[in-house]
VEXKELUM-83516 format. One record per atom (N, C-alpha, C): atom name; chain; x, z, y; residue number from 1; residue in three letters. Coordinates in steps of 0.1 Angstrom, whole numbers, always signed. Atoms other than C-alpha are relative to their C-alpha. Layout:
N
<atomo CA&cadena A&px X&pz Z&py Y&num NUM&residuo Ala>
...
//
This chain:
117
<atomo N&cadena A&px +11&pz +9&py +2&num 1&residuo Unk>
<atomo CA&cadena A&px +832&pz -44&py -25&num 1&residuo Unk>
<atomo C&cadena A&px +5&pz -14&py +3&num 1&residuo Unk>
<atomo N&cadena A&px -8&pz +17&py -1&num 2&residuo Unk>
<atomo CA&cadena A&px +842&pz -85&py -31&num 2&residuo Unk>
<atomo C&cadena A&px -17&pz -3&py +6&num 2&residuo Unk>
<atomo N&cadena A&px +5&pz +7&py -5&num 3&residuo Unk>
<atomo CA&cadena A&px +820&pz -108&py -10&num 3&residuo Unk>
<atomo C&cadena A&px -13&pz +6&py +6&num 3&residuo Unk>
<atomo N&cadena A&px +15&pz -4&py -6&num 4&residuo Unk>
<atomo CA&cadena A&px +779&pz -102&py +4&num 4&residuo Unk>
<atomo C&cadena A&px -2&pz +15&py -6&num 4&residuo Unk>
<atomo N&cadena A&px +7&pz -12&py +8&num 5&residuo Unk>
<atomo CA&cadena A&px +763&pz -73&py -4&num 5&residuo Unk>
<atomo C&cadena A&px -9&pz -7&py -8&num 5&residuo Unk>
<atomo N&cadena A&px +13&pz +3&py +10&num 6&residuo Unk>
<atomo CA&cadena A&px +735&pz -74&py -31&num 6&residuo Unk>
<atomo C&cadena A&px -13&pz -1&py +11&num 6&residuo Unk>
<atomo N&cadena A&px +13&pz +5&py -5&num 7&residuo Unk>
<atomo CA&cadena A&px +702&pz -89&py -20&num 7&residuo Unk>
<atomo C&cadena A&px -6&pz +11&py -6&num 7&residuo Unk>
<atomo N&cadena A&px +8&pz -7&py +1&num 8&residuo Unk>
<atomo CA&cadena A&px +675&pz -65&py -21&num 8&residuo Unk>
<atomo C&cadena A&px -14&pz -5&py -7&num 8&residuo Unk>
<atomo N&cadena A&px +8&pz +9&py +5&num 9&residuo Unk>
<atomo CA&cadena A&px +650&pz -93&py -24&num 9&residuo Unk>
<atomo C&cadena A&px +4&pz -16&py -2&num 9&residuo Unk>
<atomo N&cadena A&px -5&pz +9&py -3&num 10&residuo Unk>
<atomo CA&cadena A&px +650&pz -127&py -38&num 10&residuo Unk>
<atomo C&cadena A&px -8&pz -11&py +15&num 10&residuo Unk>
<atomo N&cadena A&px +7&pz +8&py -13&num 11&residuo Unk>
<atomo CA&cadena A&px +640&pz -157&py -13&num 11&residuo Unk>
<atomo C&cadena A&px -12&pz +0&py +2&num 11&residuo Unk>
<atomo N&cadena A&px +19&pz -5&py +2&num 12&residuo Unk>
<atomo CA&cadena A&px +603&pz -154&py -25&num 12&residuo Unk>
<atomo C&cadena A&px -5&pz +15&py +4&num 12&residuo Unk>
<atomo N&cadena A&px +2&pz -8&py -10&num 13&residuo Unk>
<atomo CA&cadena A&px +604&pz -121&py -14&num 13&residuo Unk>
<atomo C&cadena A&px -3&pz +15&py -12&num 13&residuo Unk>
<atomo N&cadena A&px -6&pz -10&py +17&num 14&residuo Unk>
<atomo CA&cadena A&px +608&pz -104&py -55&num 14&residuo Unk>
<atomo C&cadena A&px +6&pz +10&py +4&num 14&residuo Unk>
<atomo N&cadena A&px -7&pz -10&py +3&num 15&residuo Unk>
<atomo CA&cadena A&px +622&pz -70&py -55&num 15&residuo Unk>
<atomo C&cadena A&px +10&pz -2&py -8&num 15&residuo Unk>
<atomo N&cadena A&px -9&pz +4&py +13&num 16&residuo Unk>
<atomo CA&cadena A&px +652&pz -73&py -76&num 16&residuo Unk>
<atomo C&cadena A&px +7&pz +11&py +0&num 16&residuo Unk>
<atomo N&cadena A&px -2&pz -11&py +3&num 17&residuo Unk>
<atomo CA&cadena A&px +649&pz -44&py -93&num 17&residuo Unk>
<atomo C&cadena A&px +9&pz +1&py -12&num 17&residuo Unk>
<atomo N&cadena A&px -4&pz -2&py +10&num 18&residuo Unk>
<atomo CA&cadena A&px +668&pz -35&py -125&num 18&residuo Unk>
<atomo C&cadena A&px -6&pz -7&py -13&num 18&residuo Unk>
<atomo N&cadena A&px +13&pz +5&py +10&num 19&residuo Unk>
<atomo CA&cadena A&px +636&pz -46&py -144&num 19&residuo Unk>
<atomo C&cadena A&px -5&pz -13&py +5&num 19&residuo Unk>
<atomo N&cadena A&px +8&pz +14&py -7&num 20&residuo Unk>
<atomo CA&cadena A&px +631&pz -80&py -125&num 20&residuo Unk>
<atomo C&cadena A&px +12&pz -10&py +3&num 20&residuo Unk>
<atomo N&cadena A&px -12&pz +10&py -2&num 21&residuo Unk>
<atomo CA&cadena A&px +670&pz -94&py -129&num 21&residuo Unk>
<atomo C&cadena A&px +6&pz +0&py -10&num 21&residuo Unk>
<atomo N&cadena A&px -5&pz +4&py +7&num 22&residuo Unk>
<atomo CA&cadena A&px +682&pz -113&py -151&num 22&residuo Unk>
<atomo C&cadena A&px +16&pz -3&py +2&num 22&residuo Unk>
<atomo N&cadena A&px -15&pz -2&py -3&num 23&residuo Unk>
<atomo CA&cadena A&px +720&pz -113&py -153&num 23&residuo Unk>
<atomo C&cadena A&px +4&pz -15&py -13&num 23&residuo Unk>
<atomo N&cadena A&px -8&pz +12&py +7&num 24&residuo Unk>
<atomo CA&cadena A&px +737&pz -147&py -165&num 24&residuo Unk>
<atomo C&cadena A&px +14&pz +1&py +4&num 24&residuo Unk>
<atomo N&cadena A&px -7&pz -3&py +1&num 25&residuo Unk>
<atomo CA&cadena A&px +770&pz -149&py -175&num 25&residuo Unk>
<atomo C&cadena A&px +4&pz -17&py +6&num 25&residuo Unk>
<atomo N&cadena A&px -8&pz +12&py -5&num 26&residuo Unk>
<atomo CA&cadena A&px +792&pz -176&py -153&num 26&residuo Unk>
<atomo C&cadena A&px +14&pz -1&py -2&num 26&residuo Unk>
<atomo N&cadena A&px -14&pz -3&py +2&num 27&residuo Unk>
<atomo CA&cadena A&px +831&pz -189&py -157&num 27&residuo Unk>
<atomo C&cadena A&px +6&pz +12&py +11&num 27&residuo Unk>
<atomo N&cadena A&px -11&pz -6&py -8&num 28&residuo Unk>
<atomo CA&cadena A&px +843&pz -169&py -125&num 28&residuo Unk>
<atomo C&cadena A&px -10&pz +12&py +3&num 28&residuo Unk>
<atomo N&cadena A&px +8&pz -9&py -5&num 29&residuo Unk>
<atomo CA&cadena A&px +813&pz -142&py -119&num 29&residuo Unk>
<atomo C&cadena A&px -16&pz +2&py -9&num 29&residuo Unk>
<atomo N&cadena A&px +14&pz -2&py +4&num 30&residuo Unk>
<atomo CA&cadena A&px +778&pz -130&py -134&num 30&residuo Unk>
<atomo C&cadena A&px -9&pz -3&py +10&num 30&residuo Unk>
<atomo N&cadena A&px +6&pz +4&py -12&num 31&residuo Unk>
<atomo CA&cadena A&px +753&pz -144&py -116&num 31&residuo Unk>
<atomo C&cadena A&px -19&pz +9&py +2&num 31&residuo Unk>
<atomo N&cadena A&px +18&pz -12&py +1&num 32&residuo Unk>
<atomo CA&cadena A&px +714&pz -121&py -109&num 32&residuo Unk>
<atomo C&cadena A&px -8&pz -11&py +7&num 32&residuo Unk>
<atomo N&cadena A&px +9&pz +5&py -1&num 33&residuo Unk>
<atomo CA&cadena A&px +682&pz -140&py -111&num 33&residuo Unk>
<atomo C&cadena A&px -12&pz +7&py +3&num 33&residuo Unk>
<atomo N&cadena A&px +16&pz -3&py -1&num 34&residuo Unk>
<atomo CA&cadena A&px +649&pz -131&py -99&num 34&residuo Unk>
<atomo C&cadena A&px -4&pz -3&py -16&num 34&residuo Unk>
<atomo N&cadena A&px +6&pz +0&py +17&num 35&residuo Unk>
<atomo CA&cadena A&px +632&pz -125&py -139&num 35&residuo Unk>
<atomo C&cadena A&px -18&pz -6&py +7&num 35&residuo Unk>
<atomo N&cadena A&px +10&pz +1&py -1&num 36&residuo Unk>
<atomo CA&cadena A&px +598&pz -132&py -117&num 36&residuo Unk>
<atomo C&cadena A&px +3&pz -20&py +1&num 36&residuo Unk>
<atomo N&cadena A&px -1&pz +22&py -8&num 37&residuo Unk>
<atomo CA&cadena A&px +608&pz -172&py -102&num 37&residuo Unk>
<atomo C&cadena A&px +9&pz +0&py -12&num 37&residuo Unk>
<atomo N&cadena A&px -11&pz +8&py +17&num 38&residuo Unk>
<atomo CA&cadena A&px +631&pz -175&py -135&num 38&residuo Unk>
<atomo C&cadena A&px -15&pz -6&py -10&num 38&residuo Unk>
<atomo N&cadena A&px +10&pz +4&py +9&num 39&residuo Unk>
<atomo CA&cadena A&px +599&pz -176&py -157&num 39&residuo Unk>
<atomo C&cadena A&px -11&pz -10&py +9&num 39&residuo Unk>
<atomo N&cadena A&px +10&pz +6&py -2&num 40&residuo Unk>
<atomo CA&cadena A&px +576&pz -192&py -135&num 40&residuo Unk>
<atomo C&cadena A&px +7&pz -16&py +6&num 40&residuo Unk>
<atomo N&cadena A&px -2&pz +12&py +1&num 41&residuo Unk>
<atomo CA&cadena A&px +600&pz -220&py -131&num 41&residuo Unk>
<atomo C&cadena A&px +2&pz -9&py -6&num 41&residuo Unk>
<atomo N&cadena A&px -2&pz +5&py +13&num 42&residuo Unk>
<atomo CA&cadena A&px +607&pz -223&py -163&num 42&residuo Unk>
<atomo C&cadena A&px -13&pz -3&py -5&num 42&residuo Unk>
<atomo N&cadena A&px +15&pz +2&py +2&num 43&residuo Unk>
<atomo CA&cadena A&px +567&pz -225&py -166&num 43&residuo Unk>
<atomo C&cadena A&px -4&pz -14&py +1&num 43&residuo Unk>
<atomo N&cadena A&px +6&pz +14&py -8&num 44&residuo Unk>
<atomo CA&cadena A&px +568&pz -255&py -144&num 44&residuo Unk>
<atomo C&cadena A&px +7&pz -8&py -8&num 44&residuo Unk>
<atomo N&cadena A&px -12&pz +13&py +2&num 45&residuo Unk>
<atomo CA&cadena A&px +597&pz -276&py -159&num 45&residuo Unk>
<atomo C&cadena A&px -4&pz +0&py -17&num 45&residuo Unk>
<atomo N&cadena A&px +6&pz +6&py +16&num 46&residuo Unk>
<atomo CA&cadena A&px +581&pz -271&py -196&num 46&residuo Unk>
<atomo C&cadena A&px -14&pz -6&py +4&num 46&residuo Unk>
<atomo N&cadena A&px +13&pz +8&py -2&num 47&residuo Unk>
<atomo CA&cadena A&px +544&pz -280&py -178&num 47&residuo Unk>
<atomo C&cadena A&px +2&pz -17&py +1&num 47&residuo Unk>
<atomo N&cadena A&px -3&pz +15&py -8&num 48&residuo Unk>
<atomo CA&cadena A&px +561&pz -313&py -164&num 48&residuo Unk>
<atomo C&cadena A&px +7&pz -7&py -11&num 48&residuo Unk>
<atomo N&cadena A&px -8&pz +3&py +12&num 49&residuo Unk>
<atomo CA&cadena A&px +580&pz -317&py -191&num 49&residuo Unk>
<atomo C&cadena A&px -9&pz -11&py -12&num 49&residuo Unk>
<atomo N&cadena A&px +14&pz +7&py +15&num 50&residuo Unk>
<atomo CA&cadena A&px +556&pz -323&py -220&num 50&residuo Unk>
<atomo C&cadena A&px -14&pz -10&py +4&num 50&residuo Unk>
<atomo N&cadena A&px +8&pz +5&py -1&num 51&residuo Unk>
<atomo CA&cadena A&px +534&pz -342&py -200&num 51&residuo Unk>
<atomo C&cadena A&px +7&pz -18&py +2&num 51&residuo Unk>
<atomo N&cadena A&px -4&pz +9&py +2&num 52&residuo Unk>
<atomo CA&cadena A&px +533&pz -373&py -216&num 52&residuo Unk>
<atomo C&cadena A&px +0&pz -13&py +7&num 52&residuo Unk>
<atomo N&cadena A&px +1&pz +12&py -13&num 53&residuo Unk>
<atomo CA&cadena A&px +545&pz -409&py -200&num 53&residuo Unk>
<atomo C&cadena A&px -4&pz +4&py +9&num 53&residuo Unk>
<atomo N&cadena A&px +2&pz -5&py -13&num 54&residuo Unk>
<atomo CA&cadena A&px +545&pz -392&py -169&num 54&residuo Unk>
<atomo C&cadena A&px +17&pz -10&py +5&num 54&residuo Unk>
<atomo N&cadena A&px -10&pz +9&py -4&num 55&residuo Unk>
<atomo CA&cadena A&px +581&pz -411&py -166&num 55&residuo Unk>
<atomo C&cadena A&px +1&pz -18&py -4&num 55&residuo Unk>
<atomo N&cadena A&px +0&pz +16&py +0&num 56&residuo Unk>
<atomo CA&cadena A&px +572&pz -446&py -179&num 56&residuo Unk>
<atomo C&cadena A&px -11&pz -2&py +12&num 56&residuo Unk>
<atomo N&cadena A&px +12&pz +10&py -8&num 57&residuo Unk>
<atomo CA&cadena A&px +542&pz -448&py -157&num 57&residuo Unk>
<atomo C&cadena A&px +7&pz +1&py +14&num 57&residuo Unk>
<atomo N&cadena A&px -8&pz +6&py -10&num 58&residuo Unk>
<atomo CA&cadena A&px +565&pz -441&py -127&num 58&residuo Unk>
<atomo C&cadena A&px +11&pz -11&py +2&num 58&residuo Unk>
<atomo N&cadena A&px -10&pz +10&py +0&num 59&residuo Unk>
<atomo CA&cadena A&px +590&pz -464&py -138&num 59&residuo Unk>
<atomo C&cadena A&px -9&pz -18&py +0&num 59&residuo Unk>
<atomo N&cadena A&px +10&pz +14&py +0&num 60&residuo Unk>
<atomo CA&cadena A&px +558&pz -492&py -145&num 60&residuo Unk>
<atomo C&cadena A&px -2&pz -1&py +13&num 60&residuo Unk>
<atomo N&cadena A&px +5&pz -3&py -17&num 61&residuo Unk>
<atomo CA&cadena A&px +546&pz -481&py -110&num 61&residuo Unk>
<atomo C&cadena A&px +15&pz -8&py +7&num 61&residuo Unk>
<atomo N&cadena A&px -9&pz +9&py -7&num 62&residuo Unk>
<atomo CA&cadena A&px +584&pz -491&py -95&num 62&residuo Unk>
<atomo C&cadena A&px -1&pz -15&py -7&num 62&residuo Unk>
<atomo N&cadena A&px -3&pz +12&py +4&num 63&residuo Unk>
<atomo CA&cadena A&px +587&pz -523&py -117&num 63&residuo Unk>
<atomo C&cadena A&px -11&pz -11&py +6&num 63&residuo Unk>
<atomo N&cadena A&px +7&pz +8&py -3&num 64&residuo Unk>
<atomo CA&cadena A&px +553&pz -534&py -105&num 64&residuo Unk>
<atomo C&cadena A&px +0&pz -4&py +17&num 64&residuo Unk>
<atomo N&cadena A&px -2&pz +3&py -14&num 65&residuo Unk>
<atomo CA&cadena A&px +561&pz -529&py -66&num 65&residuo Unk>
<atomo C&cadena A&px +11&pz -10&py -1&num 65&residuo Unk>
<atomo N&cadena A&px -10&pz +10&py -3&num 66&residuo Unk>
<atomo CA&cadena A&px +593&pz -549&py -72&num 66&residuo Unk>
<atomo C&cadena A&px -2&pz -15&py +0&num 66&residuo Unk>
<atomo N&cadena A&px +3&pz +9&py +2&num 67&residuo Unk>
<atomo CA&cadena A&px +575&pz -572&py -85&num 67&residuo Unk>
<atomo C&cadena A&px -8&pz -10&py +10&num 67&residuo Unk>
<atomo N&cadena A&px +8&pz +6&py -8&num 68&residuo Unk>
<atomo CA&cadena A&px +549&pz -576&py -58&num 68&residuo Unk>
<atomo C&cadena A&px +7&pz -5&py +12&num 68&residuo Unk>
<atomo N&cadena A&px -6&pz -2&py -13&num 69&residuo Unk>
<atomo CA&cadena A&px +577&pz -576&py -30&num 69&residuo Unk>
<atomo C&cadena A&px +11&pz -12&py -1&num 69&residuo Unk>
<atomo N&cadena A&px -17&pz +10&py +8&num 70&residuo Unk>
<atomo CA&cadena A&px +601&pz -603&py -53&num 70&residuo Unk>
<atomo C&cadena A&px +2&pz -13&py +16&num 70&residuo Unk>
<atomo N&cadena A&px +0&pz +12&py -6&num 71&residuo Unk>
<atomo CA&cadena A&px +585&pz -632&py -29&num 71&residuo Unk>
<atomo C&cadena A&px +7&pz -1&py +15&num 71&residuo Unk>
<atomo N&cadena A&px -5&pz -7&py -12&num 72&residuo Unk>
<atomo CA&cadena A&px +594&pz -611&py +10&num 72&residuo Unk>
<atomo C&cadena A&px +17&pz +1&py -6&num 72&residuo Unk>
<atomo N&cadena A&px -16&pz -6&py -1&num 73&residuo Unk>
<atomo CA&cadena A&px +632&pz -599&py -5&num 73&residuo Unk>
<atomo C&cadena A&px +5&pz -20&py +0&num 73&residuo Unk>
<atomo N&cadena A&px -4&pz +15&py -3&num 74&residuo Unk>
<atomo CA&cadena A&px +636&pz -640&py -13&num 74&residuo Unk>
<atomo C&cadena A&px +1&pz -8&py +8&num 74&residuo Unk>
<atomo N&cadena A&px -2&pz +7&py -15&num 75&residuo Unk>
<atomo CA&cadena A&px +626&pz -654&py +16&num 75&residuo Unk>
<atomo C&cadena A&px +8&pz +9&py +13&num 75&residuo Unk>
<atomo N&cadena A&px -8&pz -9&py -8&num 76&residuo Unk>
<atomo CA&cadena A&px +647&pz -627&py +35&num 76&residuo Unk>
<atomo C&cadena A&px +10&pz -3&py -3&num 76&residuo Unk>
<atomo N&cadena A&px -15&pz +2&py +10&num 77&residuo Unk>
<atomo CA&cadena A&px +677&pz -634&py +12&num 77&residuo Unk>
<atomo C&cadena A&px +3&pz -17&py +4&num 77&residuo Unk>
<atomo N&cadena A&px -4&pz +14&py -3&num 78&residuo Unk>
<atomo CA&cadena A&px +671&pz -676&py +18&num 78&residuo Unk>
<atomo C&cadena A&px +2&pz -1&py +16&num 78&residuo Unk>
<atomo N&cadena A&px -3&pz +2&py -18&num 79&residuo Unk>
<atomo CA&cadena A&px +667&pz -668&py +58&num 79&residuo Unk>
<atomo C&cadena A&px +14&pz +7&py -2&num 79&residuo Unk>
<atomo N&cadena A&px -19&pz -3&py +0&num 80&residuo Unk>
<atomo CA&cadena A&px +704&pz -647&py +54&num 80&residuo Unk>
<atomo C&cadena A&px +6&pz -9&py -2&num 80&residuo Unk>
<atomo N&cadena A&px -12&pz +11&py +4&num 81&residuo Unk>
<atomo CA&cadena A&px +719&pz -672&py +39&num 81&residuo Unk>
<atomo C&cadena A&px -2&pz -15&py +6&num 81&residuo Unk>
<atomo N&cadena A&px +1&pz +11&py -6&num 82&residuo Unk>
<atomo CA&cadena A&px +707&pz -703&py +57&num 82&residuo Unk>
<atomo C&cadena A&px +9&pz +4&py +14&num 82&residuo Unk>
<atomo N&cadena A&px -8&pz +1&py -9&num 83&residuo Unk>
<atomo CA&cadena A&px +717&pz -685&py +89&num 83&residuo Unk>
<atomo C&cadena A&px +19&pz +7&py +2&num 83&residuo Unk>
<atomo N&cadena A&px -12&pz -1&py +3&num 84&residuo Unk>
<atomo CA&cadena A&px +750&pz -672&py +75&num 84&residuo Unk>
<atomo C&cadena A&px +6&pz -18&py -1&num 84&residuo Unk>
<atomo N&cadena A&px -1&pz +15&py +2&num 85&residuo Unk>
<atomo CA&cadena A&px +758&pz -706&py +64&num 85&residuo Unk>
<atomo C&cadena A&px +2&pz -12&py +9&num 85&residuo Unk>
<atomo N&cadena A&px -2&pz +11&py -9&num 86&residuo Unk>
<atomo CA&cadena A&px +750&pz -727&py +93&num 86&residuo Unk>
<atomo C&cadena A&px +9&pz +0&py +10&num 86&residuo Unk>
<atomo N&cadena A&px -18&pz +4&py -3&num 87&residuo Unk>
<atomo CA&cadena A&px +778&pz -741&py +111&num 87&residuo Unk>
<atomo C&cadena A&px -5&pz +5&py +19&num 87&residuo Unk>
<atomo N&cadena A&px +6&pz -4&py -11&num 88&residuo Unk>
<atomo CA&cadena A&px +760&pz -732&py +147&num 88&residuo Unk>
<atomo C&cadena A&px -5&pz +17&py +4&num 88&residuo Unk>
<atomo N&cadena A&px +6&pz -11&py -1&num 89&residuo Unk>
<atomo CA&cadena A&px +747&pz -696&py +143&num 89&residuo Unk>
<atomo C&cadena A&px +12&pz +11&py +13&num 89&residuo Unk>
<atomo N&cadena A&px -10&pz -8&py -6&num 90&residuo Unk>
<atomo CA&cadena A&px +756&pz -673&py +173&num 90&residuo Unk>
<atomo C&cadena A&px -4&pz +16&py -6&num 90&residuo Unk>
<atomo N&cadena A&px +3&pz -13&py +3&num 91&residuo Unk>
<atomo CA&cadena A&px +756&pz -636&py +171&num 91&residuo Unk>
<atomo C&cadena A&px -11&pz +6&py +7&num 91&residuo Unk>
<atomo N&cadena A&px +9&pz -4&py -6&num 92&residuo Unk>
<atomo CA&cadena A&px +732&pz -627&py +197&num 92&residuo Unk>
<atomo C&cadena A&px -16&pz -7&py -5&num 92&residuo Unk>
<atomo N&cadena A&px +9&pz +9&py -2&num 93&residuo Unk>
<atomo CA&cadena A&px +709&pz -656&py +194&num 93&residuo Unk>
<atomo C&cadena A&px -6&pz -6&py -15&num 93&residuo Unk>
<atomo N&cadena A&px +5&pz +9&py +14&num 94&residuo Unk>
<atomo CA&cadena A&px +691&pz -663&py +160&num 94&residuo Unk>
<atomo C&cadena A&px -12&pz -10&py -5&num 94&residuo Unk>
<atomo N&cadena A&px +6&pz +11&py +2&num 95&residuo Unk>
<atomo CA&cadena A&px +676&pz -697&py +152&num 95&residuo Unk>
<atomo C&cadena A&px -2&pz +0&py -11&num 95&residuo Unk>
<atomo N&cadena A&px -2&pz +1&py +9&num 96&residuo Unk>
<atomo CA&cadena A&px +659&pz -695&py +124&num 96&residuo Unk>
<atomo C&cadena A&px -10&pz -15&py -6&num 96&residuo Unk>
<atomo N&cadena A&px +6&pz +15&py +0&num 97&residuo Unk>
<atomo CA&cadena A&px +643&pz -730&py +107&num 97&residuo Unk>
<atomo C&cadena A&px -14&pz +6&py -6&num 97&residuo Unk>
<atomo N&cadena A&px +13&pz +0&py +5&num 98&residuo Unk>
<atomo CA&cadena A&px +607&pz -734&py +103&num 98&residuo Unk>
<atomo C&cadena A&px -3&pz -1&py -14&num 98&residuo Unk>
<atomo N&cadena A&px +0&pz +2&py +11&num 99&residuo Unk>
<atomo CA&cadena A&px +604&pz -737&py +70&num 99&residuo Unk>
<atomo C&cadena A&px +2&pz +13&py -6&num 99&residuo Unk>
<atomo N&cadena A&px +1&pz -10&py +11&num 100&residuo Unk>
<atomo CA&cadena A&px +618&pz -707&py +62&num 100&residuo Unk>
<atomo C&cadena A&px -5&pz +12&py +9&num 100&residuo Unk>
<atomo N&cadena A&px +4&pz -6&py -5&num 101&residuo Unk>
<atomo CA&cadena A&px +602&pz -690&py +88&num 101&residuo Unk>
<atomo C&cadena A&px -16&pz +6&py -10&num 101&residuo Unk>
<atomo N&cadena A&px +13&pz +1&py +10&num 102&residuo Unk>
<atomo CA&cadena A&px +569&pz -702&py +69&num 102&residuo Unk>
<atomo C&cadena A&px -4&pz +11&py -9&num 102&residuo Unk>
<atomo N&cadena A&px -5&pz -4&py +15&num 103&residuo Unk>
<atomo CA&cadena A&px +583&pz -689&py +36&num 103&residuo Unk>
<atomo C&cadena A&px -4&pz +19&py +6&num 103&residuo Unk>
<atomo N&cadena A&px +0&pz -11&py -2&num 104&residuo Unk>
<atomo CA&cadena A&px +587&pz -657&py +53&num 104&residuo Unk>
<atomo C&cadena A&px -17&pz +11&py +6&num 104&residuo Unk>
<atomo N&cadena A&px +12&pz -6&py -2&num 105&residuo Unk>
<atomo CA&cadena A&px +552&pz -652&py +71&num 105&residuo Unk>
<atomo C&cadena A&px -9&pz -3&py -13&num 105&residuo Unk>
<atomo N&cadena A&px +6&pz +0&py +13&num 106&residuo Unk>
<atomo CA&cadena A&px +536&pz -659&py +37&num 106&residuo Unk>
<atomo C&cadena A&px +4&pz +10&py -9&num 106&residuo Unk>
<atomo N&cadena A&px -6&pz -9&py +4&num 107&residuo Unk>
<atomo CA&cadena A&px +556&pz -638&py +21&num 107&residuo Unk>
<atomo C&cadena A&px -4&pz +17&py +4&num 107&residuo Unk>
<atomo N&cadena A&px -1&pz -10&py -4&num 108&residuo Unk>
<atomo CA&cadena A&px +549&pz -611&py +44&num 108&residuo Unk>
<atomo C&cadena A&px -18&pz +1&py -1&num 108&residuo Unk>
<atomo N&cadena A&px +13&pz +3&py +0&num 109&residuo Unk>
<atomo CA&cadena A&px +511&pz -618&py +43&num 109&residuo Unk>
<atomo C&cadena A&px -9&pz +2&py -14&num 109&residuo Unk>
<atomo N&cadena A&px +6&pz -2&py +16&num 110&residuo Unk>
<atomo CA&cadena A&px +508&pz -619&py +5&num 110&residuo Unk>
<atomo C&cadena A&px +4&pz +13&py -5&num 110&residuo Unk>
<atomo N&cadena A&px -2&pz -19&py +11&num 111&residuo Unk>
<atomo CA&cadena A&px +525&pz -583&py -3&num 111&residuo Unk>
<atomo C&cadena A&px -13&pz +6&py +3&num 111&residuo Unk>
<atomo N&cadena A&px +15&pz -10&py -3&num 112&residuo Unk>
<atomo CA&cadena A&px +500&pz -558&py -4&num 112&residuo Unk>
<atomo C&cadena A&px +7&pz +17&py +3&num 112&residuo Unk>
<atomo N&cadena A&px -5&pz -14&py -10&num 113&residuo Unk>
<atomo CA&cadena A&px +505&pz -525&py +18&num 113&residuo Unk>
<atomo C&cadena A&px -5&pz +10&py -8&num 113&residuo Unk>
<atomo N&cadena A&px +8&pz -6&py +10&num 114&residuo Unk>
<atomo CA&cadena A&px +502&pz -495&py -4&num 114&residuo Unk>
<atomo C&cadena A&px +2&pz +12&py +19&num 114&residuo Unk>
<atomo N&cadena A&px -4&pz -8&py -12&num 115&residuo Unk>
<atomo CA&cadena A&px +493&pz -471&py +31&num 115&residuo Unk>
<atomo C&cadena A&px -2&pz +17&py -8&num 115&residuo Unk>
<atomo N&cadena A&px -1&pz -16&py +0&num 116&residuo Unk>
<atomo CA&cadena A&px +493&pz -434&py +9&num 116&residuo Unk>
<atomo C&cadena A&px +13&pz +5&py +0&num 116&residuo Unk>
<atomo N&cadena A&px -18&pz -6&py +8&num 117&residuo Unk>
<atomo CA&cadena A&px +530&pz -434&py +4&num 117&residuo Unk>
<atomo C&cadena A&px +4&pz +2&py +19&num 117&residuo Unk>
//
């Protein structure tokens, strides 16, 4: 006998009987499927499937958070680089200038918190 023994059940807890395994043919081995979780996955992945603009409205949904967050990543990005930049900056100690301190409490004040995620 090469490698495990044969599973008795699959992970769901399927009998994998003669009548409940599907046998797929792989390059180096055949491989045995639960015939019960084969179909009822394949159930799901044609349900999710066909259900239409289910992937543009996720992709509208990210394009619109980016959008709302553009003003926070900018004033984050102009505070980097002011204190990269300045000829004074230590490592411990960060001075950052009013101005873009401002930028940033506005910034952080105007996104809108989505709290279900």
């Amino acid at each position: 006998m090469k490698g495990r023994p044969r599973q008795s059940h699959c992970r769901q807890g399927h009998e994998l009987t003669p009548e409940n395994v599907v046998l797929i043919p792989r390059v180096d081995r055949t491989q045995r499927r639960c015939r019960t979780c084969l179909e009822r996955y394949t159930a799901a992945f044609e349900r999710n499937r066909r259900q239409p603009g289910k992937i543009e409205a996720l992709v509208l949904e990210r394009n619109q958070l980016r959008e709302q967050s553009r003003p926070l990543r900018e004033s984050c990005q102009r505070m980097a680089d002011d204190y990269q930049t300045s000829a004074g900056h230590h490592p411990i100690h960060v001075l950052v200038p009013l101005e873009a301190f401002e930028d940033m409490r506005k910034a952080l004040t105007s996104t809108p918190v989505d709290e279900t995620r």
